[in-house]
N, C-alpha and C positions, 0 to 999 in steps of 0.2 A: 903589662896590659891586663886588664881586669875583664870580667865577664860584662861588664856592663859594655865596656869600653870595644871591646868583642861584638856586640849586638848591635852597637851602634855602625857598628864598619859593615856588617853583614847588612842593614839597611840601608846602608849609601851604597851598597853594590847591588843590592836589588833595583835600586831605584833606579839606580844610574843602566842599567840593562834595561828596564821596562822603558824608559826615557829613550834609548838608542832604538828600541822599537818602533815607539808611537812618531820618534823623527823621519826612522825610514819609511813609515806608511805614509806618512803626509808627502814626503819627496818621491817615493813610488807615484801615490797619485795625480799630486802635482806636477811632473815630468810624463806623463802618462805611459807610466811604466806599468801600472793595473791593466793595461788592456790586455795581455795575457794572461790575466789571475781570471777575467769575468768573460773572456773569447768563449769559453763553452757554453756557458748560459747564454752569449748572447747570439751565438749561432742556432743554438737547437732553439731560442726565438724567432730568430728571423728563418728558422728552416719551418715553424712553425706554419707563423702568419703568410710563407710564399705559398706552401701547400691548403691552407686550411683559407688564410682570407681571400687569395686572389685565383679569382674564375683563370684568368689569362695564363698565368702558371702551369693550373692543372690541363687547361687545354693544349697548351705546348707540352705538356708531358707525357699526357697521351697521345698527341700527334707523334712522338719522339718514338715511342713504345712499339706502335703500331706500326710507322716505318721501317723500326728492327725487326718487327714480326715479318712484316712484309721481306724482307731482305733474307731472312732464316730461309724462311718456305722457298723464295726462289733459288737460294743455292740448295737446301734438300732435294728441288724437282731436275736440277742439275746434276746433283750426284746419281738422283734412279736413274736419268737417261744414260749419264758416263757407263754405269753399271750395268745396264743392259745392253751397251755396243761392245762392253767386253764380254758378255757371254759368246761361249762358241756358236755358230748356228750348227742346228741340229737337224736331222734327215727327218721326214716323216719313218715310222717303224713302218720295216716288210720294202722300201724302196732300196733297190741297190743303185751304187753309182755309175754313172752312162757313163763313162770312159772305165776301157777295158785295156785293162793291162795286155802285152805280148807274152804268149807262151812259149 
């Protein structure tokens, strides 16, 4: 086998690889088996155009927003009040307690 004869096999096996390639992209995309290779662009598009073009989106999302906010605050005013019925009650200073022990 000669160098020439060498070169030529080394280009039928390039070829034939690049060819196995260009086959499987055609059947990737003809089976729509791309749609995972272009999901991220075409999400951060459509996350895009739901934020940026559509008023109704943003409105519901700030309704969404503000609802949690609302929910925060009312369990925070829940926890001060828990937290202040566990403190002890405490005497005014200088009053002793009206029940008197037996000596």
């Amino acid at each position: 086998m000669g160098v020439r004869e060498g070169a030529r096999l080394g280009a039928w096996a390039v070829a034939g690889v690049i060819g196995l390639a260009v086959l499987y992209v055609i059947g990737a995309f003809a089976f729509g088996g791309a749609a995972w290779i272009t999901a991220p662009f075409r999400g951060e598009a459509e996350k895009r155009n739901n934020t940026v073009g559509s008023g109704e989106f943003r409105q519901t999302t700030y309704e969404e927003f503000f609802d949690l906010r609302e929910a925060v605050q009312n369990a925070e005013g829940t926890i001060q009040v828990l937290q202040e019925e566990r403190r002890p009650l405490r005497r005014p200073a200088g009053r002793r307690s009206t029940s008197r022990s037996p000596r």
